[in-house]
PAZAPA-4460 file (N, C-alpha, C; in steps of 0.05 Angstrom, whole numbers, plus 32768, in hexadecimal, padded with zeros to 4 digits):
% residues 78
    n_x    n_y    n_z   ca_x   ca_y   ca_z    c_x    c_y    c_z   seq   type   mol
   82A1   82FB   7A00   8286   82F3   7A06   8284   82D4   7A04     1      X     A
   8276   82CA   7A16   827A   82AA   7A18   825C   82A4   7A29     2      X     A
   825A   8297   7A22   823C   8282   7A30   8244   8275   7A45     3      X     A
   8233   826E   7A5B   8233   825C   7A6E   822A   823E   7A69     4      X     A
   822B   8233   7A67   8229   820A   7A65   8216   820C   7A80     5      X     A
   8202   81FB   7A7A   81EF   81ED   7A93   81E3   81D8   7A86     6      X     A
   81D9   81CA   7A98   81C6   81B6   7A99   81B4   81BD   7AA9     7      X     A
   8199   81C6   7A95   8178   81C6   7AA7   816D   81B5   7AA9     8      X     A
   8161   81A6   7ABF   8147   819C   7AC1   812D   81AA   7AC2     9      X     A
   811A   8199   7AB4   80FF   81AE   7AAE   80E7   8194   7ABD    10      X     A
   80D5   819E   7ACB   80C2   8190   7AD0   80B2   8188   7AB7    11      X     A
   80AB   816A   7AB7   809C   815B   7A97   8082   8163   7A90    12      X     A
   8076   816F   7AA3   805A   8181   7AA2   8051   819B   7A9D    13      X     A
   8041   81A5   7A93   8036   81BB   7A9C   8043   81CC   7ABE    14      X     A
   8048   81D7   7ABD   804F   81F9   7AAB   8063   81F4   7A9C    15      X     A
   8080   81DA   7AA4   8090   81DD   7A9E   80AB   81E2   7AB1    16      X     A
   80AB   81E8   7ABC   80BB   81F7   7AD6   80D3   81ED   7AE0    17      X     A
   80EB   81FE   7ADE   8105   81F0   7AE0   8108   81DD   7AFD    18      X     A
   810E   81C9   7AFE   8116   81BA   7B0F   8132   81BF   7B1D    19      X     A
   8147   81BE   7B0D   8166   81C5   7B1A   816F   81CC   7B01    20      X     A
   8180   81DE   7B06   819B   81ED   7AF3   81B7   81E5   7AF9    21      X     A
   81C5   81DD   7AF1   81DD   81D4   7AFC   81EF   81EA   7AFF    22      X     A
   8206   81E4   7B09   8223   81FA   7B14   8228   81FB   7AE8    23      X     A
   8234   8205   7AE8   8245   820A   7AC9   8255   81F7   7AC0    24      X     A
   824B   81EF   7AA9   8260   81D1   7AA1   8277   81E4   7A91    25      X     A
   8294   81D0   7A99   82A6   81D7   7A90   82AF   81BC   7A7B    26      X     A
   82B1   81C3   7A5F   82BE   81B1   7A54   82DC   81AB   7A63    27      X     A
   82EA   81A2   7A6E   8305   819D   7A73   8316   819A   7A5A    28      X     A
   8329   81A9   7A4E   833E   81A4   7A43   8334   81B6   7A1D    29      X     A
   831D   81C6   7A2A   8314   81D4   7A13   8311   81F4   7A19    30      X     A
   8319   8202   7A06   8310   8228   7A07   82FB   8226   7A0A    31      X     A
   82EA   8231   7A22   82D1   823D   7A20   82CD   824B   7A11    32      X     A
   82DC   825A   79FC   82D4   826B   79EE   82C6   825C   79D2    33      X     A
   82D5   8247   79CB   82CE   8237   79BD   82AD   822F   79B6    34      X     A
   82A2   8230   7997   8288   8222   799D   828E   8209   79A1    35      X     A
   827F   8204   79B0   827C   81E9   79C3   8254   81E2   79C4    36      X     A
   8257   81CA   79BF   8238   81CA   79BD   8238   81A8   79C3    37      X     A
   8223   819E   79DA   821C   8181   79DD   820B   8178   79C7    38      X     A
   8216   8157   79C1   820D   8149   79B0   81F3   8139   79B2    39      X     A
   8202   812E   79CF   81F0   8121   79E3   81F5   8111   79FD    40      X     A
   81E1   8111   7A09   81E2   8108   7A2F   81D6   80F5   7A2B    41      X     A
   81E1   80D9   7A38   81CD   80CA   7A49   81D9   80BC   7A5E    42      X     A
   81CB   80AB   7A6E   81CC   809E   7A8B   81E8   808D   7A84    43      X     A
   8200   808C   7A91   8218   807C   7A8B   8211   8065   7A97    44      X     A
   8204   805C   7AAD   81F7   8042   7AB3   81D9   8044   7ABA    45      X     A
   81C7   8048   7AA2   81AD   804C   7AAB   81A3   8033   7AB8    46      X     A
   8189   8035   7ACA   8184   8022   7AD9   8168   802A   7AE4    47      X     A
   8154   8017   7AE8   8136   8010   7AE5   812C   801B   7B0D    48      X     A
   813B   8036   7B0C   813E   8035   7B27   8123   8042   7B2E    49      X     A
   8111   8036   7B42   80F5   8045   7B46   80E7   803D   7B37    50      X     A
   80F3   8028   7B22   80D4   801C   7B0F   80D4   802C   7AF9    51      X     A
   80E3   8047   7AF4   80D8   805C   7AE3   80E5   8054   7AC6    52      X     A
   80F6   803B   7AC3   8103   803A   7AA1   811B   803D   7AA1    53      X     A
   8129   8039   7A89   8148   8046   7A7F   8152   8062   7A7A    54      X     A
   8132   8063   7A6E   8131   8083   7A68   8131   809D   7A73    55      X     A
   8132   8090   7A90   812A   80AA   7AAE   8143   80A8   7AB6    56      X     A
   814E   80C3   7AC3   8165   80C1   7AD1   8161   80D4   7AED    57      X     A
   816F   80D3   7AFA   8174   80E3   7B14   8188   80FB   7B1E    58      X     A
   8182   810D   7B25   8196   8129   7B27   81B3   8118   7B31    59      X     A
   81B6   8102   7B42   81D1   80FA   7B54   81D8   80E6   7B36    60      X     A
   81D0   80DF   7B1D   81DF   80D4   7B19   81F3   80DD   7B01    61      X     A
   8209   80C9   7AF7   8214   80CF   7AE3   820B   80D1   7ACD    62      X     A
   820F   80E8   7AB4   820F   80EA   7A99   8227   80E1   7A85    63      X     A
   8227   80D4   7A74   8239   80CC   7A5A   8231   80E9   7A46    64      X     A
   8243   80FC   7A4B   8240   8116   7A33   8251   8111   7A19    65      X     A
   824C   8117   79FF   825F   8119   79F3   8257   8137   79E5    66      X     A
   826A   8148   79DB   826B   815A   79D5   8278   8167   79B6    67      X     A
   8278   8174   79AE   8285   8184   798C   828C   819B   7998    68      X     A
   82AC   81A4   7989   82B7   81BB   7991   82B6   81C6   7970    69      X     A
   82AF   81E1   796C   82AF   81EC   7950   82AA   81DD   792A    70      X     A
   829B   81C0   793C   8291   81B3   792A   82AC   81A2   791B    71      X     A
   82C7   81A6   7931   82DE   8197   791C   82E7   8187   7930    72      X     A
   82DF   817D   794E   82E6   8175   795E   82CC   816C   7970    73      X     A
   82D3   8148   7983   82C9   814C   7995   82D1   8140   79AE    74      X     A
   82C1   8133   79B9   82C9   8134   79DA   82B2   8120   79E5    75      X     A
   82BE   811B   7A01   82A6   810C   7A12   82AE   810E   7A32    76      X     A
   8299   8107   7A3E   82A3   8111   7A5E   828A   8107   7A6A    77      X     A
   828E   8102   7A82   827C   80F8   7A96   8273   810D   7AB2    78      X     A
***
Protein backbone atom coordinates (compact mmCIF):
# COMPACT_ATOMS: atom_id res chain seq x y z
CA UNK A 1 0.00 0.00 0.00
CA UNK A 2 1.51 3.34 -0.98
CA UNK A 3 0.08 6.91 -1.48
CA UNK A 4 0.12 8.97 -4.51
CA UNK A 5 2.31 12.50 -4.25
CA UNK A 6 0.42 15.60 -5.85
CA UNK A 7 0.47 19.03 -5.82
CA UNK A 8 -3.15 20.77 -5.47
CA UNK A 9 -4.07 24.03 -6.27
CA UNK A 10 -7.14 25.43 -4.41
CA UNK A 11 -8.98 28.58 -5.38
CA UNK A 12 -8.17 31.54 -2.36
CA UNK A 13 -11.92 32.06 -1.93
CA UNK A 14 -14.99 30.79 -0.98
CA UNK A 15 -16.07 27.67 -1.81
CA UNK A 16 -12.58 26.77 -2.09
CA UNK A 17 -12.39 24.70 -5.23
CA UNK A 18 -9.46 22.84 -6.66
CA UNK A 19 -7.74 24.70 -9.31
CA UNK A 20 -5.18 21.91 -10.84
CA UNK A 21 -3.88 18.55 -9.42
CA UNK A 22 -0.72 17.64 -10.77
CA UNK A 23 0.50 14.14 -12.69
CA UNK A 24 2.23 12.12 -9.43
CA UNK A 25 5.43 13.40 -8.02
CA UNK A 26 8.11 10.98 -8.03
CA UNK A 27 10.91 11.51 -5.57
CA UNK A 28 13.86 10.33 -8.02
CA UNK A 29 16.37 8.11 -6.36
CA UNK A 30 13.90 7.25 -3.37
CA UNK A 31 11.38 3.96 -2.42
CA UNK A 32 8.06 5.11 -2.79
CA UNK A 33 7.37 2.96 -0.24
CA UNK A 34 9.27 4.97 2.01
CA UNK A 35 7.60 7.74 4.32
CA UNK A 36 8.41 10.56 2.48
CA UNK A 37 6.82 13.76 3.50
CA UNK A 38 7.58 17.66 2.04
CA UNK A 39 9.23 20.11 4.22
CA UNK A 40 8.71 22.85 1.94
CA UNK A 41 8.03 24.63 -1.64
CA UNK A 42 8.75 27.83 -2.82
CA UNK A 43 9.29 29.95 -6.16
CA UNK A 44 13.17 29.01 -7.23
CA UNK A 45 13.21 32.51 -8.94
CA UNK A 46 10.16 34.30 -7.63
CA UNK A 47 9.35 37.39 -9.46
CA UNK A 48 6.76 40.52 -9.16
CA UNK A 49 5.17 39.14 -12.29
CA UNK A 50 1.54 40.81 -12.86
CA UNK A 51 2.16 43.15 -9.93
CA UNK A 52 0.90 40.26 -7.62
CA UNK A 53 4.37 40.03 -5.12
CA UNK A 54 7.03 37.31 -4.27
CA UNK A 55 4.59 35.48 -2.64
CA UNK A 56 2.33 34.46 -5.84
CA UNK A 57 3.43 31.96 -8.15
CA UNK A 58 2.24 30.48 -11.49
CA UNK A 59 1.20 26.77 -12.58
CA UNK A 60 4.31 27.12 -15.65
CA UNK A 61 6.70 27.89 -13.10
CA UNK A 62 9.51 26.27 -11.16
CA UNK A 63 9.36 24.99 -7.43
CA UNK A 64 12.63 24.64 -4.99
CA UNK A 65 11.12 21.27 -2.93
CA UNK A 66 13.00 19.93 -0.21
CA UNK A 67 11.89 16.83 1.32
CA UNK A 68 12.44 14.03 4.68
CA UNK A 69 12.65 10.37 4.00
CA UNK A 70 11.63 8.33 7.38
CA UNK A 71 12.65 11.32 9.40
CA UNK A 72 16.61 10.08 9.01
CA UNK A 73 17.13 11.54 5.62
CA UNK A 74 16.62 14.27 3.18
CA UNK A 75 16.49 15.55 -0.20
CA UNK A 76 15.71 18.47 -2.61
CA UNK A 77 14.55 18.75 -6.27
CA UNK A 78 13.15 21.16 -8.55
Amino acid sequence: MFYERRVVTWNVTSPFEYVSVSKPIHYTGTNQRDAIFTVSMSWDHPSARDGLGLNHGFLDEVLATTFGIKDDEGGYTE
